[in-house]
C-alpha positions in Angstrom: -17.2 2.4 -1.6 -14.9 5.3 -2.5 -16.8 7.9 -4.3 -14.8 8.2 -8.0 -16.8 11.9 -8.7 -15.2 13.4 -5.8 -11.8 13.4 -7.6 -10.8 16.1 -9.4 -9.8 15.5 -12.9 -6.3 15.7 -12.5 -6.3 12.9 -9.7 -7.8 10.3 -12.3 -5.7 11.0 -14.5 -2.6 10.6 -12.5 -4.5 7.0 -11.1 -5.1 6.4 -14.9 -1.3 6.6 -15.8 -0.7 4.2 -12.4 -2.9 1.8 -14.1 -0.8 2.0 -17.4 2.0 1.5 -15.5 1.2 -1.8 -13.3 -0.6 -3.5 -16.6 2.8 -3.4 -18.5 4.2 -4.2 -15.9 2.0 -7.3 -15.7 2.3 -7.6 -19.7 5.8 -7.7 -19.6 6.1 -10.2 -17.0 3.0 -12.4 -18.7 5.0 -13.2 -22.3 7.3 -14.9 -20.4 5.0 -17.3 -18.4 5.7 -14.8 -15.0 4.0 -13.1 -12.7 4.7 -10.5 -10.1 4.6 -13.0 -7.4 7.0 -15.4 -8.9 9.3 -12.9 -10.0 9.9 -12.0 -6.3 9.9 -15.2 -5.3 12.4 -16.2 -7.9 15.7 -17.9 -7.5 14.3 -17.7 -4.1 14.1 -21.9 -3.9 11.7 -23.4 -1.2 9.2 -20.7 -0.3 9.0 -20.6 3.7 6.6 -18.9 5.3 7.4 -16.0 7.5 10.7 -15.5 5.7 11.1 -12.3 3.9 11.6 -11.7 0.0 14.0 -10.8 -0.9 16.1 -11.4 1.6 17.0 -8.4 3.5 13.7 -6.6 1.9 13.9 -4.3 -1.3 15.2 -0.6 0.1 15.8 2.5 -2.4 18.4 4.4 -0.8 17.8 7.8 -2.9 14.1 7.4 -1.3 14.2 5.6 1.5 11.4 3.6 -0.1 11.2 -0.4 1.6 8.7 -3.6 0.8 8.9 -7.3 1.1 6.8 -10.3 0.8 6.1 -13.0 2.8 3.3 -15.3 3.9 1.7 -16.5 7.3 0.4 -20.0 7.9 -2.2 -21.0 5.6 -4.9 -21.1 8.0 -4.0 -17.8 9.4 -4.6 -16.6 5.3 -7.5 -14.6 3.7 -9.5 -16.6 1.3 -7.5 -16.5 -1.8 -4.2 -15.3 -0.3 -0.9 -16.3 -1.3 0.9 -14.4 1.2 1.4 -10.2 1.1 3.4 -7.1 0.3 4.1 -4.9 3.2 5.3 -1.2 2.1 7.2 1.1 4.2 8.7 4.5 4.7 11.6 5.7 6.5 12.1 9.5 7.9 14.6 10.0 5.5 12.1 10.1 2.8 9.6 11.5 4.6 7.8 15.3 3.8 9.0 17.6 6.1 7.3 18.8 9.2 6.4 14.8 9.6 6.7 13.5 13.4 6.1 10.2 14.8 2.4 9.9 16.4 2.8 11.1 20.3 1.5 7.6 21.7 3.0 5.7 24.2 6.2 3.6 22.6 8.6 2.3 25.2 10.8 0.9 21.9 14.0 2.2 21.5 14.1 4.3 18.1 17.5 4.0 17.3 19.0 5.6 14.4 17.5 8.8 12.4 16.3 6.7 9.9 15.0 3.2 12.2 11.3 5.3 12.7 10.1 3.8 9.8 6.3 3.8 9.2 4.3 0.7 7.4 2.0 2.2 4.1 -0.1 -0.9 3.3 -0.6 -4.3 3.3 -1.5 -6.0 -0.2 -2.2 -9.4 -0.4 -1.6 -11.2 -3.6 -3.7 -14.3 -4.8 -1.9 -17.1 -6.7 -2.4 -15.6 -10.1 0.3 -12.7 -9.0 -2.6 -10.1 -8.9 -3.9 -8.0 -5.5 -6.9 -9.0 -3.8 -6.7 -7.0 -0.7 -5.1 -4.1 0.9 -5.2 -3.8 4.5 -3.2 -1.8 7.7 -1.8 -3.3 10.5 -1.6 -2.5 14.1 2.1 -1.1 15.9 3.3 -4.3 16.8 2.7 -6.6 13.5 5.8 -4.6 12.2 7.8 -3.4 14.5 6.3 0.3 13.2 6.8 4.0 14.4 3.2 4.9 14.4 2.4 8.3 12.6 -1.1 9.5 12.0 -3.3 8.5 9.2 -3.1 12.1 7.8 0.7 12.2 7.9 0.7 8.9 6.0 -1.2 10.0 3.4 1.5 12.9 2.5 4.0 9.5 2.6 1.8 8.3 -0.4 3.6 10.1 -3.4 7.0 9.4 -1.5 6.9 5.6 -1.9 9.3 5.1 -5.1 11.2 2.1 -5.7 13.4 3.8 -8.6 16.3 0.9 -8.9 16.6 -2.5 -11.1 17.1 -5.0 -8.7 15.8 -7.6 -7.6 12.8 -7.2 -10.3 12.8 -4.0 -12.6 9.2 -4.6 -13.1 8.0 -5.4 -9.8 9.6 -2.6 -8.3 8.1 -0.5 -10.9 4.6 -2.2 -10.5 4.0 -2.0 -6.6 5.3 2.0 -6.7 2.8 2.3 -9.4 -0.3 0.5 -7.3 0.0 2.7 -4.6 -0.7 5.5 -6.6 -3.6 3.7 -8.9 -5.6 2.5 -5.1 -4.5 6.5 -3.5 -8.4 7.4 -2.7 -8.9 3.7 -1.1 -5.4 3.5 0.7 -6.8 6.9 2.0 -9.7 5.6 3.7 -7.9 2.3 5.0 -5.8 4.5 7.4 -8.3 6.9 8.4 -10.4 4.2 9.5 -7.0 2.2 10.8 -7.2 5.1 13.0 -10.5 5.4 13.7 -10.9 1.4 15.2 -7.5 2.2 17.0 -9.5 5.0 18.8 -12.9 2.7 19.4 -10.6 0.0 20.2 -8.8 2.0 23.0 -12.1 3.0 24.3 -12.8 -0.8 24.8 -9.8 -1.7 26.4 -9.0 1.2 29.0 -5.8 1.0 30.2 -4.3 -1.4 27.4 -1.4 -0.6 25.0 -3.9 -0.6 22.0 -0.3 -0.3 19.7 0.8 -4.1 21.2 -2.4 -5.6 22.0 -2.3 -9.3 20.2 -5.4 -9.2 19.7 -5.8 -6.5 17.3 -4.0 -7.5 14.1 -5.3 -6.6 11.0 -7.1 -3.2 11.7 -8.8 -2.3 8.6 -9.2 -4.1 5.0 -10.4 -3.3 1.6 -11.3 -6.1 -1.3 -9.7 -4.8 -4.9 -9.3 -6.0 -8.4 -7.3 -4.0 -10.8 -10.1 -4.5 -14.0 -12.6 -3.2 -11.4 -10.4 -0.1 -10.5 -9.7 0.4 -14.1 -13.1 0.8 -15.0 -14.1 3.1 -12.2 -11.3 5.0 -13.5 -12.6 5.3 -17.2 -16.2 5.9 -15.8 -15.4 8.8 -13.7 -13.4 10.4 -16.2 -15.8 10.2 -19.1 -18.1 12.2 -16.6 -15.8 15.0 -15.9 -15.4 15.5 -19.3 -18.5 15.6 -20.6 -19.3 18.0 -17.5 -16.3 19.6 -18.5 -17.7 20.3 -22.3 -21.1 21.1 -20.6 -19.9 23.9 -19.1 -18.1 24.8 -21.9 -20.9 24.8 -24.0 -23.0 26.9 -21.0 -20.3 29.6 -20.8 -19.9 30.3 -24.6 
């Protein structure tokens, strides 16, 4: 579990005004019956699984910001799943001095801005709230691999600053990334430390395509819970805070 009073003061806070953000988000969306899955799903008609949504996947063009939604077969879900986000960022929007991971990658790259590299996975339960976030291996997007550390400077770069297709849902999944930062941290630095065990396993393998690896590391969440851990840790700094004070005068 991530330890909360590690975090400075300032990076609850900014995970306290994420939290602000995706609950009216969620508010605005709940006095009209919705939810953030069904308002990305909607007009959408039959839902198909494996088809994206929206079609052609949201992009911002100021930040080079992508997501879409989809779902596997039900058998191939986690318990409670109704199918996932995946987020991405392309090197457009990247910070600079950002290069793609110097693995082996017979792909051809394609444009300046085709290198795009995949965030997080959150899956979303029925109810239109997260239940999970996970990474993926290489070949489960089509991704240019980068480094967990270098993904991690990506984190603050994921904005979805536009209306369409959903105002709110737009504004809601930019917002989550930043209210789950410390555990989206530790996803990808273990994403890349089972990539490493996994290559020792399999000597001679293309970890990056290997069909068997799929999901390669997962977290449980709840917003309420995060929320909480939130208000917790941030009482404590500031009675530590006015502790010190009190010491120093």
């Amino acid at each position: 579990m991530t330890d909360f009073g590690s975090l400075s003061r300032g990076e609850l806070q900014a995970m306290a005004e994420a939290a602000r953000e995706v609950m009216n988000c969620q508010r605005v969306l709940a006095k009209t019956g919705d939810n953030i899955v069904g308002e990305v799903l909607r007009g959408a008609g039959t839902f198909y699984e494996w088809r994206h949504y929206p079609p052609g996947d949201v992009y911002d063009a100021e930040f080079h910001a992508q997501y879409y939604y989809h779902a596997h077969p039900e058998d191939e879900r986690v318990s409670g799943e109704h199918g996932h986000f995946h987020t991405f960022l392309r090197p457009l929007g990247m910070p600079s001095g950002i290069a793609a991971a110097a693995v082996p990658d017979s792909r051809e790259q394609g444009g300046d801005n085709d290198a795009l590299c995949h965030i997080v996975g959150i899956s979303m339960d029925r109810a239109g709230l997260p239940i999970r976030l996970f990474t993926t291996n290489r070949w489960v997007t089509g991704e240019t691999w980068y480094s967990a550390p270098d993904v991690v400077r990506m984190l603050e770069c994921f904005v979805i600053d536009h209306a369409r297709p959903s105002w709110a849902v737009n504004r809601w999944i930019t917002a989550l990334l930043r209210l789950f930062r410390p555990q989206i941290v530790k996803l990808l630095e273990s994403r890349d430390a089972e990539i490493a065990r996994w290559r020792e396993k399999r000597p001679g393998t293309d970890v990056y395509e290997d069909r068997e690896l799929e999901v390669v590391s997962e977290h449980w969440v709840s917003i309420e819970d995060q929320i909480a851990r939130i208000e917790l840790a941030l009482a404590k700094a500031r009675r530590r805070e006015n502790a010190e004070a009190r010491q120093s005068v």
